[in-house]
N, C-alpha and C positions, 0 to 999 in steps of 0.2 A: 599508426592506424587506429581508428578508432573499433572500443568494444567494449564490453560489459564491465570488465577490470578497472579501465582507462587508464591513468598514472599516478591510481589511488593506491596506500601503503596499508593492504587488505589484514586483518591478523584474524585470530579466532573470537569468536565472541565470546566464550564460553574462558579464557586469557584478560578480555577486555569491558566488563562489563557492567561498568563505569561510565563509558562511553554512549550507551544507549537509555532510553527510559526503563524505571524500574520495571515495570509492567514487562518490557520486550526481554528484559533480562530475565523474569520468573518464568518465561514462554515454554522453555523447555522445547525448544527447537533446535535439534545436533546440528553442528555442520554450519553453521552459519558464520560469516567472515562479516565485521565490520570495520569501517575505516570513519574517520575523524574530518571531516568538509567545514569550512570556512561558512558560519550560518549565511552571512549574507550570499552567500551563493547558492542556498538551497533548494530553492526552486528550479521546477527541471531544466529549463532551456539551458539558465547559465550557470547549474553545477555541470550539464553535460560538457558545454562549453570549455567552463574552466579544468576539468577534469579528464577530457578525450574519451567523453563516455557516448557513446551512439546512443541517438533520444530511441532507437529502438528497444533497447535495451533498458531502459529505464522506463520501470512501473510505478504508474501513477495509485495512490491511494484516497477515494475521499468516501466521506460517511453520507449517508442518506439518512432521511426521517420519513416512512410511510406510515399514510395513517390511513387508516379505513372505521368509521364511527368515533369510537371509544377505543378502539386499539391501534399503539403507537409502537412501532417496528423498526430501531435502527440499523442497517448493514454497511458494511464496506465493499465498496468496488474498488476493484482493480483493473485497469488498463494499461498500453504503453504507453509510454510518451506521445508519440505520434499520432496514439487517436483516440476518439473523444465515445466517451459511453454515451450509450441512449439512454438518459435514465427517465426522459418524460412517458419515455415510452416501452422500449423492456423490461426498465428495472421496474417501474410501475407496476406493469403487469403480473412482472414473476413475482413481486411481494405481495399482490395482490388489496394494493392501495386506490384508493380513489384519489390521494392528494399524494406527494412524493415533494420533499425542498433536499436542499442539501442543509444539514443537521448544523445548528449555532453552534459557533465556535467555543462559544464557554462552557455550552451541555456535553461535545463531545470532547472539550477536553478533560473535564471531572469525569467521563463515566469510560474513558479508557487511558486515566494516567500519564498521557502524551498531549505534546504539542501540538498546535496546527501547523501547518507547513511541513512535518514530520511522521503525523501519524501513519501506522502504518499496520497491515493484516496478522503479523506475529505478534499476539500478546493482546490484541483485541477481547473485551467480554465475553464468554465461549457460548454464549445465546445469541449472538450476530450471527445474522448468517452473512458468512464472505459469500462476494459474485467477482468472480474470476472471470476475465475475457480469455477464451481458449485460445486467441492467440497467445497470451501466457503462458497460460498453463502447457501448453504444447511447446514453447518456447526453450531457450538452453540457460541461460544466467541471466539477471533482472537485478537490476539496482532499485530497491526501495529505501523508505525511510527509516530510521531508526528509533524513530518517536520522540527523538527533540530533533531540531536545528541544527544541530553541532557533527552528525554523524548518518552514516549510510549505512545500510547491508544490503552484502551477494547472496540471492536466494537463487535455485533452481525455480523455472514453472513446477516443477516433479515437487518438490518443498510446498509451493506456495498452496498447490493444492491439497497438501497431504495436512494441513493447518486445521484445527478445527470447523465444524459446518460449512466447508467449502463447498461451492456450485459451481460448476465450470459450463458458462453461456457462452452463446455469440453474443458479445454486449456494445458493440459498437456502432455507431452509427456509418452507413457508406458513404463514399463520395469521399 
């Protein structure tokens, strides 16, 4: 039966820390378990897949760029697997951008030390503001990324939100 764990070989991070990007290893985040995934399976459908992990269960991370004038604003969203943030339009709003893209891959991996296809809200630049979809954060266990390819972690919603500048929105789009 699928779930948060799935038939992943979870250890402590704080044991393993190696395993994650340096950045998510300085975090100083207690409690966090991660486990070691097969990069090409990284991405969520078919790590869930490969893994018996419920795509509920698995939180999406990706970085945004708003801008309004002269001022340039990157944050991290969070969502589950299953559903897609509104960011032309919430996230816009709450950063209070006129323009919003999702953030180049080579800016946002120099300026939080992580991968893409990895990054992820622990260990993030602590002037980001995270936006958390409260379906998360209200949520029980979440598999996110570890900040490279190679590796996963179990977070709580309870965790994810207690990370620095975290926002907890309805950030998703219906339907």
């Amino acid at each position: 039966m699928s779930s948060a764990r799935g038939n992943l070989d979870w250890q402590p991070l704080e044991e393993h820390p190696g395993l994650v990007a340096p950045t998510v290893a300085d975090a100083n985040a207690p409690g966090l378990l991660v486990a070691p995934v097969d990069a090409s399976l990284s991405d969520t459908a078919a790590f869930c897949q490969a893994y018996d992990v419920t795509l509920e269960a698995a939180a999406n991370c990706v970085v945004v760029q708003a801008r309004r004038g002269e001022n340039t604003t990157y944050a991290a969203v969070v969502v589950r697997g299953t559903d897609r943030a509104d960011v032309n339009k919430t996230v816009r709003k709450h950063l209070d951008a006129r323009k919003i893209t999702f953030a180049d891959q080579e800016h946002a991996e120099a300026a939080t030390g992580m991968k893409s296809g990895g990054i992820t809200p622990v260990g993030l630049p602590v002037d980001w503001p995270i936006l958390i979809d409260r379906a998360v954060a209200d949520g029980g266990e979440f598999v996110i990324g570890g900040g490279v390819r190679t590796s996963k972690l179990l977070i709580t919603g309870e965790a994810l939100a207690a990370l620095p500048n975290p926002e907890v929105l309805d950030l998703t789009i219906a339907g």
